[in-house]
C-alpha positions as CSV (number, residue, x, y, z in Angstrom):
1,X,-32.7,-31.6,-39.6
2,X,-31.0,-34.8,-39.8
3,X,-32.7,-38.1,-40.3
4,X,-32.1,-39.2,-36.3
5,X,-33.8,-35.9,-35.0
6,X,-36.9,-36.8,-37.2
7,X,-37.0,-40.4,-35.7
8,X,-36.3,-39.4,-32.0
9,X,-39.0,-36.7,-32.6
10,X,-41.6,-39.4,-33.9
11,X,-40.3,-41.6,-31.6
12,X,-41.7,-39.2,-29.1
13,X,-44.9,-38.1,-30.7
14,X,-45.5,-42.2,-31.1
15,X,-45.1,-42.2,-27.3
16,X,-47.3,-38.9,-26.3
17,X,-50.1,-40.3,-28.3
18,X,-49.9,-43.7,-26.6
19,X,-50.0,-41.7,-23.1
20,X,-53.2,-40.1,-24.9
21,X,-54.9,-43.0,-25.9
22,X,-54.6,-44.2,-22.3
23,X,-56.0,-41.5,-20.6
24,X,-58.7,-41.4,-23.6
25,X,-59.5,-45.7,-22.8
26,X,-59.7,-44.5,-18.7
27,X,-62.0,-42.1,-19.0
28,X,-64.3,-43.8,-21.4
29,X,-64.3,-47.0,-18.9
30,X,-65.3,-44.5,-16.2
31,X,-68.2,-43.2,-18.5
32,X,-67.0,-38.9,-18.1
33,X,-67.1,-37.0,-20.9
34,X,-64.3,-34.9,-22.0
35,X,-66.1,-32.0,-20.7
36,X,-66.7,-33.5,-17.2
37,X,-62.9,-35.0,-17.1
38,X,-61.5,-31.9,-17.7
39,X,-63.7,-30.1,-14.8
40,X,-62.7,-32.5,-12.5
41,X,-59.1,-32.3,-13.5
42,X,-59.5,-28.1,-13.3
43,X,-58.3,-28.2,-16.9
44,X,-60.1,-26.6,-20.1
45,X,-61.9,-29.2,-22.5
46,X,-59.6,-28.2,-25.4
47,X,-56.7,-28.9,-23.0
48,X,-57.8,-32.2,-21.8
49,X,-58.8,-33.2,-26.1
50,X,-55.0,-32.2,-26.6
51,X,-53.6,-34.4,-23.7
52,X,-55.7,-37.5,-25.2
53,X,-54.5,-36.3,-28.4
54,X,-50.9,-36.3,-27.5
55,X,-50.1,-33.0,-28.3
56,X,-49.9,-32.0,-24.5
57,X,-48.5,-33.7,-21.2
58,X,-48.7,-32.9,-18.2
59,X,-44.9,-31.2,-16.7
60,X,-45.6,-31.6,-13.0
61,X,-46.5,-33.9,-10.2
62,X,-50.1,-31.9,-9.2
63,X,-51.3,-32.4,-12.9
64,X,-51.0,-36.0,-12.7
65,X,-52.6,-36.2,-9.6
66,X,-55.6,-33.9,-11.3
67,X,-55.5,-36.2,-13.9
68,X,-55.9,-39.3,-11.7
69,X,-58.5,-37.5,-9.9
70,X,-60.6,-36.5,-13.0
71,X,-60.5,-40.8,-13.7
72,X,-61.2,-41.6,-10.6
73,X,-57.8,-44.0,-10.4
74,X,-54.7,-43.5,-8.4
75,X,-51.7,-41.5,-8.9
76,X,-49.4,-44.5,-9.2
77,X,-51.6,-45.6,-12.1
78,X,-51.4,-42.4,-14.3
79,X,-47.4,-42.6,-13.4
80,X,-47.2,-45.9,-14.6
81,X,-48.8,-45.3,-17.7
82,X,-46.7,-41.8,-17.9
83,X,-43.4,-43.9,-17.0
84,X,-44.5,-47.3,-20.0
85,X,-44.8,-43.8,-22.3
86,X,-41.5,-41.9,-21.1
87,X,-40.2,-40.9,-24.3
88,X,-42.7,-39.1,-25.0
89,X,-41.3,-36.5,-22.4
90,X,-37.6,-36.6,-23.7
C-alpha cells in the first residue's frame, strides 16, 4: 500500500467520523437516545452507534431521510452535513 492510499484512506475515515460526530451532537440536542434514534430511523442500535462512530454511512437517499427523521431536522440538513463531510464517501 503506498503512502497516498494510506492518506486518502484516513482522509476519509477523518471525514466519516466528522459525519458521525454530527449526527452524534443532533441527536443529543434533541435529547433521544441511541436506542430511540435508531427506532425512529428503522435502524438497529448497533447500526446507528456505528454511523455516529464513522464506521457506517448511509448509501442512499431514503436513509438520510430516516436519519433526518429519527433527529427530528430536515433532509437538506443531514445532506449538508453529508455533503461538508464528502470524502468520507470517496
Amino acid at each position: 500500500m503506498s503512502m497516498f492510499t494510506d492518506v486518502s484512506s484516513l482522509r476519509g475515515q477523518f471525514w466519516a467520523e466528522i459525519f458521525g460526530f454530527g449526527i452524534r451532537n443532533l441527536r443529543e440536542k434533541r435529547g433521544r437516545s441511541v436506542e430511540q434514534a435508531a427506532r425512529l430511523a428503522d435502524m438497529m442500535p448497533a447500526d446507528w452507534i456505528d454511523l455516529e462512530q464513522g464506521r457506517q454511512l448511509p448509501d442512499h437517499r431514503d436513509e438520510l431521510a430516516r436519519v433526518a427523521y429519527a433527529l427530528d431536522v430536515r433532509v437538506v440538513d443531514v445532506v449538508a452535513l453529508a455533503l461538508l463531510s464528502l470524502d468520507a464517501w470517496r
